[in-house]
KOLVEXSE-11406 format. One record per atom (N, C-alpha, C, O): residue in one letter; x, y, z. Coordinates in pm, whole numbers, padded with zeros to 5 digits, always signed. Layout:
<sites>
aXYZ...
</sites>
This chain:
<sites>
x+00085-00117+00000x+00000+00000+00000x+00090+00124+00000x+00174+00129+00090x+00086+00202-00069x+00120+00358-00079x+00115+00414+00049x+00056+00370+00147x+00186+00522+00038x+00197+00607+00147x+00112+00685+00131x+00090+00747+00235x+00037+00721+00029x-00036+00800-00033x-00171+00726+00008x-00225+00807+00083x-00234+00642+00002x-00343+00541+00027x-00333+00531+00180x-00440+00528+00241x-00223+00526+00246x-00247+00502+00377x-00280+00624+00441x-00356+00619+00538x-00237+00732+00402x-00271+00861+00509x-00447+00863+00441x-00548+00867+00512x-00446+00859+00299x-00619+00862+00240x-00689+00766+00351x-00771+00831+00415x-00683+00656+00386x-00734+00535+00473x-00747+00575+00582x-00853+00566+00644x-00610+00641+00641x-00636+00655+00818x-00729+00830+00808x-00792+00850+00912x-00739+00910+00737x-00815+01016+00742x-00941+00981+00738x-01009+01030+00827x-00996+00910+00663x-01122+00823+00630x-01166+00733+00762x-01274+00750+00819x-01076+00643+00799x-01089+00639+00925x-01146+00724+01038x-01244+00701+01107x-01091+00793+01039x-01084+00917+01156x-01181+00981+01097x-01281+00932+01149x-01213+01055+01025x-01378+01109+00952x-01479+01002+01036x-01562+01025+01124x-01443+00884+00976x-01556+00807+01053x-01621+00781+01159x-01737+00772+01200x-01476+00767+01204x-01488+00735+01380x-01580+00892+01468x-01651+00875+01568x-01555+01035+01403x-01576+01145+01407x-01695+01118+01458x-01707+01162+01572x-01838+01032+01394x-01975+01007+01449x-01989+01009+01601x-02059+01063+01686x-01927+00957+01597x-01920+00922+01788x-01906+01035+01897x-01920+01028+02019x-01869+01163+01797x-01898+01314+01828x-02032+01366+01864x-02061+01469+01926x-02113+01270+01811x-02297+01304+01823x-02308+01216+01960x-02363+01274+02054x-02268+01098+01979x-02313+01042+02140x-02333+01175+02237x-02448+01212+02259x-02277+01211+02266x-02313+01321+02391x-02409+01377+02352x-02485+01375+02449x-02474+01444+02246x-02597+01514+02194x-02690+01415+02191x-02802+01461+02164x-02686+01265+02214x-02797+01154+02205x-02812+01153+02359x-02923+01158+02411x-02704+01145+02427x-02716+01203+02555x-02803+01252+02650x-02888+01212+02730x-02727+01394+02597x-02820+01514+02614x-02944+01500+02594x-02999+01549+02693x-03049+01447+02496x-03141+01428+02442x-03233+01341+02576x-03343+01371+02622x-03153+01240+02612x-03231+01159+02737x-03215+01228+02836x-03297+01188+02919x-03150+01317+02882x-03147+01419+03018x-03285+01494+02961x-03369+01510+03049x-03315+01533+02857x-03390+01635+02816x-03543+01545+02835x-03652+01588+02874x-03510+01429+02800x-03625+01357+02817x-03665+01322+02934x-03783+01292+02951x-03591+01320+03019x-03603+01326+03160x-03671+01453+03247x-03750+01442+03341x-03613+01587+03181x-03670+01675+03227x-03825+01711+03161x-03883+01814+03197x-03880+01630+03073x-04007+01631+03033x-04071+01553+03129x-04164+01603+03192x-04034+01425+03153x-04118+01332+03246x-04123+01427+03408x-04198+01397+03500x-04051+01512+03410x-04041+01583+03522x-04178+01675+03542x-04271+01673+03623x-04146+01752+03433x-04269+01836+03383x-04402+01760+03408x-04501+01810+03462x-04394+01648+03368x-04531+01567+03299x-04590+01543+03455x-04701+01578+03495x-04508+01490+03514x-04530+01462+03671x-04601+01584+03741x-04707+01598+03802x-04530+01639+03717x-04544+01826+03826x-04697+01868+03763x-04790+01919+03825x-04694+01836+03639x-04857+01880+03555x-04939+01804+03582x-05051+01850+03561x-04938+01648+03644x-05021+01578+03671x-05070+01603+03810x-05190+01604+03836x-04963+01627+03913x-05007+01642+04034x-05047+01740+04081x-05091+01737+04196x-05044+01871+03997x-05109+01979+04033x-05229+01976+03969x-05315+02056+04006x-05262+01865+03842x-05404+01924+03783x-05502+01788+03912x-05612+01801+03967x-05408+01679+03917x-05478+01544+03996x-05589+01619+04103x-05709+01603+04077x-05550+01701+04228x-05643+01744+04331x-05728+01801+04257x-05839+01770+04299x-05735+01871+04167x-05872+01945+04115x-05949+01879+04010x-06004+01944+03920x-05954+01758+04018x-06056+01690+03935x-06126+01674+03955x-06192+01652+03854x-06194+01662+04060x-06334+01711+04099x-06419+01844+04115x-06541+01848+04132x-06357+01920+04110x-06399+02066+04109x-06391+02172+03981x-06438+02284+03961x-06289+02062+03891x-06232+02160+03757x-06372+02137+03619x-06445+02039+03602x-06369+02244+03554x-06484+02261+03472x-06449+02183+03350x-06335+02138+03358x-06509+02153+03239x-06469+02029+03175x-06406+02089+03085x-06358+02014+03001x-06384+02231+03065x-06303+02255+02960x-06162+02312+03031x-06061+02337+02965x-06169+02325+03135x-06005+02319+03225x-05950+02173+03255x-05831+02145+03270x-06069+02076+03262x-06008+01919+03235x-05944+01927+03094x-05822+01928+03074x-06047+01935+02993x-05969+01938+02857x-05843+01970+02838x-05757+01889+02802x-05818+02113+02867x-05700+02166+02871x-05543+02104+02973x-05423+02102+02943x-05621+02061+03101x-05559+01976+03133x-05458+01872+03045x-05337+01883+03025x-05560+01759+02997x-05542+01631+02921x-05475+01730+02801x-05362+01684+02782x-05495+01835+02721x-05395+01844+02643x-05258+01900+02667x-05170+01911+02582x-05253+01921+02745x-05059+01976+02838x-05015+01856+02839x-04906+01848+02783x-05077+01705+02902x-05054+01635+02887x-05036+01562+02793x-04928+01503+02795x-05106+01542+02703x-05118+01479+02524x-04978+01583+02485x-04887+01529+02422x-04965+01705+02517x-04842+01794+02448x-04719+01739+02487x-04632+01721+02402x-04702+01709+02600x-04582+01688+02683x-04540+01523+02599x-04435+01491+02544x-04633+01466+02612x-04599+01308+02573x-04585+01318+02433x-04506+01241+02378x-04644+01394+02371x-04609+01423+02226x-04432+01466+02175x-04370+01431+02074x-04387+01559+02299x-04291+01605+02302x-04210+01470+02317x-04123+01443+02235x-04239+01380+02428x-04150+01298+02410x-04112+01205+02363x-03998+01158+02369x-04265+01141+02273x-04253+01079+02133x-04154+01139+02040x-04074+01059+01993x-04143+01255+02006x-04075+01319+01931x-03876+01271+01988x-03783+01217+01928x-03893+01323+02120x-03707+01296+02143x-03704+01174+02157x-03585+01144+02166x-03786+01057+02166x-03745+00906+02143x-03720+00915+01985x-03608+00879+01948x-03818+00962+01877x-03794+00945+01736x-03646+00962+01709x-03558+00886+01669x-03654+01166+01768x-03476+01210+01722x-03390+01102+01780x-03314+01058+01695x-03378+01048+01891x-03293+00954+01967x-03230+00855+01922x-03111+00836+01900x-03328+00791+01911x-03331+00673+01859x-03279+00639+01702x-03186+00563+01676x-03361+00710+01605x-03354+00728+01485x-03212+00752+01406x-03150+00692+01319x-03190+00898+01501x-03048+00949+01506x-02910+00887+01522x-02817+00917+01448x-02902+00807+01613x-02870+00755+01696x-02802+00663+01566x-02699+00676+01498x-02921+00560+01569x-02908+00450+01474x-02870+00511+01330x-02792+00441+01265x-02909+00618+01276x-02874+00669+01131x-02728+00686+01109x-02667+00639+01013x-02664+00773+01226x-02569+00869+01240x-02464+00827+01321x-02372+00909+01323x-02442+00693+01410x-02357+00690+01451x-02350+00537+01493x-02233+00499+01498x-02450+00432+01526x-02416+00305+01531x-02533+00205+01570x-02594+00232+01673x-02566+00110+01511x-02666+00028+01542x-02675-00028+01672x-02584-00099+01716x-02764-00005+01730x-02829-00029+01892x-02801-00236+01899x-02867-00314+01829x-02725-00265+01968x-02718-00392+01979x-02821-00489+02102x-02818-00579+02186x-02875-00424+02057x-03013-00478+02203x-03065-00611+02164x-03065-00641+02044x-03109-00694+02253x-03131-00852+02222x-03248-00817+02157x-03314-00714+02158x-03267-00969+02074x-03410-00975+02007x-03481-01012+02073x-03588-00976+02024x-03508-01090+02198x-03572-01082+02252x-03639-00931+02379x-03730-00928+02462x-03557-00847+02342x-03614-00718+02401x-03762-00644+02291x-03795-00661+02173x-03806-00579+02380x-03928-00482+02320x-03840-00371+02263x-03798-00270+02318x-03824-00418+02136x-03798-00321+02049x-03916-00230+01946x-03988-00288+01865x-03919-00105+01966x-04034-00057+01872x-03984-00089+01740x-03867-00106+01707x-04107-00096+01656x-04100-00195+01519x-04063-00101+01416x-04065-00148+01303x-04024+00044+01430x-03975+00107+01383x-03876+00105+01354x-03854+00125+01235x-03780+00083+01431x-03661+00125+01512x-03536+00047+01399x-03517-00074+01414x-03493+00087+01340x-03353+00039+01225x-03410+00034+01118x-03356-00022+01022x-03577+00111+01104x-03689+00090+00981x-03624+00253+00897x-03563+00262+00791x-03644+00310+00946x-03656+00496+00953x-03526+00487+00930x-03432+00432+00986x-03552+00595+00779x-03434+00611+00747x-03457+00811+00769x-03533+00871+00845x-03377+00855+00688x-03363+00971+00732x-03488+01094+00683x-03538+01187+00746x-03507+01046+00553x-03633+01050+00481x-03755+01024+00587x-03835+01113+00615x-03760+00882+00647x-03883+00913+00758x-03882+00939+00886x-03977+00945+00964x-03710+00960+00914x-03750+01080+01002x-03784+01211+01037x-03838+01261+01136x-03725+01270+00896x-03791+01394+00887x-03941+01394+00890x-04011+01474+00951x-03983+01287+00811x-04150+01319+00786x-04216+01296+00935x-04307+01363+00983x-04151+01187+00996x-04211+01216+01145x-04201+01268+01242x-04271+01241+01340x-04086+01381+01240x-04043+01494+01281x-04152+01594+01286x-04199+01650+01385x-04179+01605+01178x-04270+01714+01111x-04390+01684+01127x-04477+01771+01134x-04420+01533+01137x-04558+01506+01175x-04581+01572+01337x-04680+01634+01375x-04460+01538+01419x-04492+01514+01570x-04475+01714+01597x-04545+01757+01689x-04418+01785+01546x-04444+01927+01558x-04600+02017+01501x-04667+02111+01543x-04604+01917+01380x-04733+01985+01320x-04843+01911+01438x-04916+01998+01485x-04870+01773+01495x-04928+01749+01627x-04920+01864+01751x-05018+01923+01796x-04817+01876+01785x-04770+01964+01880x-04814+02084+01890x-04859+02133+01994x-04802+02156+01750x-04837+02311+01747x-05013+02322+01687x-05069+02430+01710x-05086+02226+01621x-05198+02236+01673x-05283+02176+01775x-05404+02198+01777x-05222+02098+01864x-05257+02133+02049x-05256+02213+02079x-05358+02256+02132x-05118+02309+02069x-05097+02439+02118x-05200+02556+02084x-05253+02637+02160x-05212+02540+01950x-05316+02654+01871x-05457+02610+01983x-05500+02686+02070x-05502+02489+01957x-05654+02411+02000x-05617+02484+02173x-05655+02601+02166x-05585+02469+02250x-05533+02525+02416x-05574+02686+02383x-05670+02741+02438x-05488+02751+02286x-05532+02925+02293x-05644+02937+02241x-05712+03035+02269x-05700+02822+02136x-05838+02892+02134x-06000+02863+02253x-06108+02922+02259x-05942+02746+02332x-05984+02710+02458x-06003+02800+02531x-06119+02813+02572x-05901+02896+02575x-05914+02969+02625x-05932+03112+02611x-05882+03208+02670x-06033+03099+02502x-06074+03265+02463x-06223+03254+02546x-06308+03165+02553x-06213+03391+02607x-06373+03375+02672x-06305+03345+02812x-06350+03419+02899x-06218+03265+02854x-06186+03292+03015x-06132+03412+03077x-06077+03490+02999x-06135+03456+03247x-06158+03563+03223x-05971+03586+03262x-05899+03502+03316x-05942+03682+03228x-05804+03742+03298x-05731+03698+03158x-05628+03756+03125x-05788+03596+03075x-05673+03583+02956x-05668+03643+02832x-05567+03633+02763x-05789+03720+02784x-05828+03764+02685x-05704+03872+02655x-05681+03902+02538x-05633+03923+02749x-05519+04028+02726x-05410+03932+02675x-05357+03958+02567x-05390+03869+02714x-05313+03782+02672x-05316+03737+02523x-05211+03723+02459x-05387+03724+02491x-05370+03660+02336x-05471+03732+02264x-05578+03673+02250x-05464+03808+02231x-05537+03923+02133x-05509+03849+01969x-05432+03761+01931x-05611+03933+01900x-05644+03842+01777x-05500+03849+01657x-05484+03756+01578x-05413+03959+01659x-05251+03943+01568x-05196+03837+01662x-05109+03776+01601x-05211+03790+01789x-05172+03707+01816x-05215+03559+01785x-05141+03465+01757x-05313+03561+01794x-05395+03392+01764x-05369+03380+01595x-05333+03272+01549x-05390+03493+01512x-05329+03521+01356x-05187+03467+01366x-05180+03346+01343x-05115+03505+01385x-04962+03457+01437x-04938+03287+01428x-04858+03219+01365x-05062+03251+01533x-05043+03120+01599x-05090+03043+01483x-05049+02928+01498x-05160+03055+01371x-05266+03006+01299x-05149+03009+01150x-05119+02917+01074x-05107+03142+01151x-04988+03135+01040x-04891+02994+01054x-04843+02904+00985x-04895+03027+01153x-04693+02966+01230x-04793+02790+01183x-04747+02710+01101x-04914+02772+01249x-04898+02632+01239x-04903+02605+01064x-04835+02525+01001x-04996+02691+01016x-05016+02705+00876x-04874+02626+00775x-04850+02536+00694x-04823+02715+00838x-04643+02659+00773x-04586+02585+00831x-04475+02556+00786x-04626+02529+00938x-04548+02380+01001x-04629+02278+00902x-04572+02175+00866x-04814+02319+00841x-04835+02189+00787x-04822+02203+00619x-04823+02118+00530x-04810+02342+00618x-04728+02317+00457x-04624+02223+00439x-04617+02122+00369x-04523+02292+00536x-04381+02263+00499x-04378+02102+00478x-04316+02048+00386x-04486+02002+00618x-04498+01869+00626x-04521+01843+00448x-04452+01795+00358x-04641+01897+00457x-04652+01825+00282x-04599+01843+00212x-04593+01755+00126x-04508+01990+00186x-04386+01967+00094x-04309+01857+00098x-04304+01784-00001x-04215+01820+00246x-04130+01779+00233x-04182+01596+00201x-04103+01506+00171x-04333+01580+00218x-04382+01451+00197x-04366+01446+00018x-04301+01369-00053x-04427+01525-00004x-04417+01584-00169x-04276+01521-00252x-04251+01459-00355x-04205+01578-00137x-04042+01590-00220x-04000+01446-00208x-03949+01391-00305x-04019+01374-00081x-03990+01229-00052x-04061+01148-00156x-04019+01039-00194x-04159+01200-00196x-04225+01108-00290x-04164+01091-00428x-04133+00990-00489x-04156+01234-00463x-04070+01260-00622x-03979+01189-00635x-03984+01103-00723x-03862+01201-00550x-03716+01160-00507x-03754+01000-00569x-03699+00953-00669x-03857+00929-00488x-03897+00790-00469x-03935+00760-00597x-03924+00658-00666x-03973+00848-00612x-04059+00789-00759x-03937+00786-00899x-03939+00702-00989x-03824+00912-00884x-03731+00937-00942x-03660+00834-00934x-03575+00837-01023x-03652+00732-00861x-03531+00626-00819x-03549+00495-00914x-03460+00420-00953x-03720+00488-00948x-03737+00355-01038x-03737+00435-01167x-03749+00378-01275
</sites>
């Protein structure tokens, strides 16, 4: 082998090995997921005592902080996991473990699309919550109508962008045969 081929080889090498630069950000990601289940907890036990007294559309609102939060963390298992496995090394977990049936399925293509699914979920909870609470009293200052416009844009283009980029996955796909 060349001297020339070997420094090409060990750089290539080392590029490679480079992935293993993302572990700490997969990391990070489960601390983060941790501090959601934190959240999720603290939101349960403060809405838990008032379930008998709370009106059914402050239950509602309730159950969707909750549906939001778990949504959120559907989402950092997707990035996690997905990531994880795309970008830096296949999860060696027994077959006999509960593995989601996803999981080494998702390529990068569907993780974006379920990326985009689990935000466009996310941000119309969020929208559905502010319009919940029009008509209660003390909040109406709060979210005035360029604001709820705002909220209605913003999701507007989270569910464009989804169908573009479903759009584009498709072309690509279709371009390949």
């Amino acid at each position: 082998m060349t001297g020339k081929r070997m420094v090409e080889r060990n750089f290539e090498r080392g590029l490679f090995a480079s992935r293993w630069l993302m572990a700490p950000m997969y990391l990070g990601l489960v601390v983060s997921l941790a501090m959601l289940v934190v959240v999720f907890a603290r939101e349960v036990l403060y809405y838990a005592p008032q379930t008998f007294t709370m009106s059914s559309e402050d239950a509602i609102l309730a159950v969707l902080t909750l549906v939001d939060l778990t949504l959120a963390g559907n989402l950092l298992l997707i990035v996690l996991f997905s990531g994880y496995e795309s970008f830096v090394s296949k999860m060696d977990i027994d077959d006999g473990a509960e593995r989601p049936e996803w999981m080494g399925t998702v390529n990068f293509s569907g993780l974006k699309l379920k990326l985009i699914a689990s935000i466009v979920a996310i941000s119309g909870i969020h929208l559905l919550k502010r319009f919940m609470e029009i008509g209660e009293p003390g909040i109406e200052s709060a979210f005035s109508e360029p604001h709820l416009r705002w909220l209605v844009i913003i999701h507007l283009t989270f569910v464009v962008s989804g169908v573009l980029l479903a759009a584009m996955d498709w072309i690509a796909a279709k371009s390949k045969h």
